[in-house]
C-alpha positions in Angstrom: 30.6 86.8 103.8 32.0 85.8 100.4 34.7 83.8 102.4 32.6 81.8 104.4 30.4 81.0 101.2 32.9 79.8 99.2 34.3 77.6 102.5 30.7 76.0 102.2 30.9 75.6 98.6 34.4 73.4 99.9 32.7 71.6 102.0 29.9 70.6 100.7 32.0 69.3 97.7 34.0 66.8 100.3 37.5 66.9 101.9 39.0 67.3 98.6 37.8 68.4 95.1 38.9 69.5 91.9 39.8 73.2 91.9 37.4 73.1 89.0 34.6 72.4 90.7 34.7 74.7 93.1 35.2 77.3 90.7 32.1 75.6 88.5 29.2 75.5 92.5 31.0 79.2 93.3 30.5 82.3 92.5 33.5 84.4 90.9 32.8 87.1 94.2 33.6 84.2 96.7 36.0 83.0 94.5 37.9 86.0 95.0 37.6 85.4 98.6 40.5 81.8 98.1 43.4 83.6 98.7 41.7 84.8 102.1 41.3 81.1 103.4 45.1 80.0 102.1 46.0 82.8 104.7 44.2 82.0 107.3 44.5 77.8 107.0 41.1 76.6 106.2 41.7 75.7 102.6 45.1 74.2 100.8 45.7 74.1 97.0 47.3 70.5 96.5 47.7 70.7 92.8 45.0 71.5 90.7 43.0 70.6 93.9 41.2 72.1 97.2 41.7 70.6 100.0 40.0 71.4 103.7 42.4 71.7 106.3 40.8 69.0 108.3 38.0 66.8 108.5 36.5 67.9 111.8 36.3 71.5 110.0 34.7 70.1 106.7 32.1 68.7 109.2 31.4 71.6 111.2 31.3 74.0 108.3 29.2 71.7 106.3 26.4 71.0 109.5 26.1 74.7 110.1 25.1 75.5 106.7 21.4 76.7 106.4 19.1 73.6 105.3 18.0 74.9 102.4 21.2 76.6 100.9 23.0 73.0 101.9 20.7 71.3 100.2 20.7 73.8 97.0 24.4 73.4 97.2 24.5 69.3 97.4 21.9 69.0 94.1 24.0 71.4 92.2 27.2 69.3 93.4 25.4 66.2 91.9 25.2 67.8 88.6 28.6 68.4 88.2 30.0 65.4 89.7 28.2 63.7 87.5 29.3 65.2 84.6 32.9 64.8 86.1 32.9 61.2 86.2 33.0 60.9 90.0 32.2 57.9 91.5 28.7 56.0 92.3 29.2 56.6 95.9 30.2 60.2 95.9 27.0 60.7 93.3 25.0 58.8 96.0 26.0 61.1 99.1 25.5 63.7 96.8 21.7 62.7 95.7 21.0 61.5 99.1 21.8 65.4 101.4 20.1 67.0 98.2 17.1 65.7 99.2 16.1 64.3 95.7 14.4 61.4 96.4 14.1 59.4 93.4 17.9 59.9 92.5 18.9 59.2 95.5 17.3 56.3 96.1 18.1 54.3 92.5 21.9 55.7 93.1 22.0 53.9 96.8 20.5 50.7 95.2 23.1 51.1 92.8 25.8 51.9 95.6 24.6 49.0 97.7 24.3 46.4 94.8 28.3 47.4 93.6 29.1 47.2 97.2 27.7 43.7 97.9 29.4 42.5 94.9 32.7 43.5 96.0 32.6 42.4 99.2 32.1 45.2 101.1 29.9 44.6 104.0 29.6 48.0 106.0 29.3 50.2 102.9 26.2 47.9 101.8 24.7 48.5 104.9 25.1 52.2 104.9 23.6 52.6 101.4 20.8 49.9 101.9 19.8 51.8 105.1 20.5 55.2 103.9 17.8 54.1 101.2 15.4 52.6 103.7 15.1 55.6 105.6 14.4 57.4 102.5 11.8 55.9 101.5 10.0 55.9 104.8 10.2 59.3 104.8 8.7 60.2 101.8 6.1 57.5 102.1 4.9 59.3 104.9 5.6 63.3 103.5 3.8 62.3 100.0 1.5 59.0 100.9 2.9 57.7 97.6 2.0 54.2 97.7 4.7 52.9 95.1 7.1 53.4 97.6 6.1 51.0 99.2 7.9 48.4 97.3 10.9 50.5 97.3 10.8 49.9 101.5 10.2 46.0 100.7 12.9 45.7 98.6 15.5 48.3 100.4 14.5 46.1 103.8 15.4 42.5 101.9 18.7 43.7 100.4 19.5 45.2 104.1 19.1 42.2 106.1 21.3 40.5 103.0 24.0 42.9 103.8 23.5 42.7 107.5 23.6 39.2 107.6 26.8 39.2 104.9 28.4 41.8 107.8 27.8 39.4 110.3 25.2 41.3 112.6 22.2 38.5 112.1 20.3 39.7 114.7 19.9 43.2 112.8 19.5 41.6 109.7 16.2 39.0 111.8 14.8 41.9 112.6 14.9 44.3 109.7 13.6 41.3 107.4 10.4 39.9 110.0 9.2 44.2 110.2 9.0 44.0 106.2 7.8 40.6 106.0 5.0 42.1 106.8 4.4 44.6 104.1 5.4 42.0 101.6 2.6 40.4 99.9 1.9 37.1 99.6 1.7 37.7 95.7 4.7 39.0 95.3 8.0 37.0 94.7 10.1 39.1 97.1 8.4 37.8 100.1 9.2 34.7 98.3 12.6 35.9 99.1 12.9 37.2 102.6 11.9 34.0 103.6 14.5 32.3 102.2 16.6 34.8 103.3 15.2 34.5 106.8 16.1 31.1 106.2 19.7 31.5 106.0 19.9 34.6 109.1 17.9 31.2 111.3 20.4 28.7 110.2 23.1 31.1 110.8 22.0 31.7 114.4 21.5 27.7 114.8 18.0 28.0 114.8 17.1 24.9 112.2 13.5 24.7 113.4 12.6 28.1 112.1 14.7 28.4 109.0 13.2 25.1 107.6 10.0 26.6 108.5 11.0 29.4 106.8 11.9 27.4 103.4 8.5 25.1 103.8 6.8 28.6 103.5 9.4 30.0 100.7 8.8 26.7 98.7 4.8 26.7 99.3 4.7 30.7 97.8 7.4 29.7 95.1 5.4 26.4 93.6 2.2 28.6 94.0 3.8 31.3 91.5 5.7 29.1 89.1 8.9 30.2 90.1 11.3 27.2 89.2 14.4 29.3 90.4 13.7 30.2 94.4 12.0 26.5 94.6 15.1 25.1 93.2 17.3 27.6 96.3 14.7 26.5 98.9 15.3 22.5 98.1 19.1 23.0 98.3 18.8 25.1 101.3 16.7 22.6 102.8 19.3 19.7 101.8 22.0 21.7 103.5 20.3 22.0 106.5 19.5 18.5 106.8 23.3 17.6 105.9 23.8 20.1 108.8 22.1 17.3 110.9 24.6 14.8 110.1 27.5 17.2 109.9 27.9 20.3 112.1 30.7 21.7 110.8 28.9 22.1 107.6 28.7 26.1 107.0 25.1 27.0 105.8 25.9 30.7 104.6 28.2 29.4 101.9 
């Protein structure tokens, strides 16, 4: 019993991790239970760190954990990742099986935002989406109605990604379902249409993403925002250079 606890504590922690955590989620009972898993193959000391013996066991360990002791497990991970200096995206995977929802979902923003920044397409979209179906979830378990700018905003920055990864037919999709929750009031309808803008251009649909931009630069002038009616004029004079000049590349 002790064995197989401390193997989840392993597992939970990732495919590596400092001997020191483990020692720090564990008990000292199943930490007595280490030289055990040596023997039989399941855990390897690299150093002053644990390593499971392969990924397919990590997985299969880690899924067959009960629910609630994963999830008891992952938020008391979080705590001392955190303190360990790990990085955003462990701290996110972390927050996000713990089932905290708040830390979770600022941490994937965070994750998605770094991501996007460095070029990284898929790992934006995992995080963006990850987030998305976060907040669904809770906005139907709590009927908190915050959240639902959280869903607005994880939806626009996943279409971004999407589109950035090259899968614009995703990203059309993900950003006309929250275009609807978005309201006219508020700037970030302001800009999914212009981002809906760029996903039509990028599919060679110029008819909709300049209708798109006329309805982007009708909600921008109608708020005062100087800065997404000065991106829906240069948008627009791109597409109409477009016109004259096909091999002009609109997502640049």
């Amino acid at each position: 019993v002790q064995a197989r606890r401390l193997l989840q504590v392993a597992c939970v922690l990732g495919d590596r991790a400092p001997l020191d955590w483990v020692r720090a989620l564990a008990r000292d009972e199943e930490l007595a239970a280490l030289p055990s898993l040596q023997r039989g193959g399941l855990l390897v000391l690299e150093g002053a760190d644990v390593v499971v013996c392969h990924p397919f066991v990590r997985e299969l360990v880690e899924s067959s954990t009960p629910a609630e002791h994963r999830k008891q497990l992952h938020a008391a991970s979080l705590q001392i990742v955190a303190s360990g200096g790990a990085p955003l995206e462990v701290r996110a995977e972390h927050a996000w099986r713990a089932g905290e929802p708040m830390s979770a979902l600022l941490l994937l923003e965070q994750m998605g935002d770094t991501a996007i920044r460095r070029g990284d397409g898929p790992a934006a979209v995992l995080a963006f989406r990850r987030g998305l179906e976060l907040a669904r979830r809770e906005l139907l378990m709590t009927g908190e109605t915050s959240l639902d700018r959280a869903i607005v905003t994880f939806s626009r920055k996943l279409g971004d990604a999407m589109d950035r990864a090259g899968d614009t037919t995703a990203a059309d999709g993900v950003l006309r379902e929250a275009l609807e929750l978005a309201s006219p009031a508020d700037r970030e309808r302001t800009n999914m249409l212009l981002l809906l803008s760029r996903v039509a251009a990028g599919r060679n649909r110029q008819r909709d993403a300049t209708r798109f931009l006329g309805q982007a630069l009708e909600l921008a002038s109608r708020q005062k925002d100087k800065a997404s009616e000065a991106r829906a004029h240069y948008a627009l004079g791109r597409l109409r250079l477009a016109d004259d000049d096909p091999r002009t590349d609109l997502r640049a």
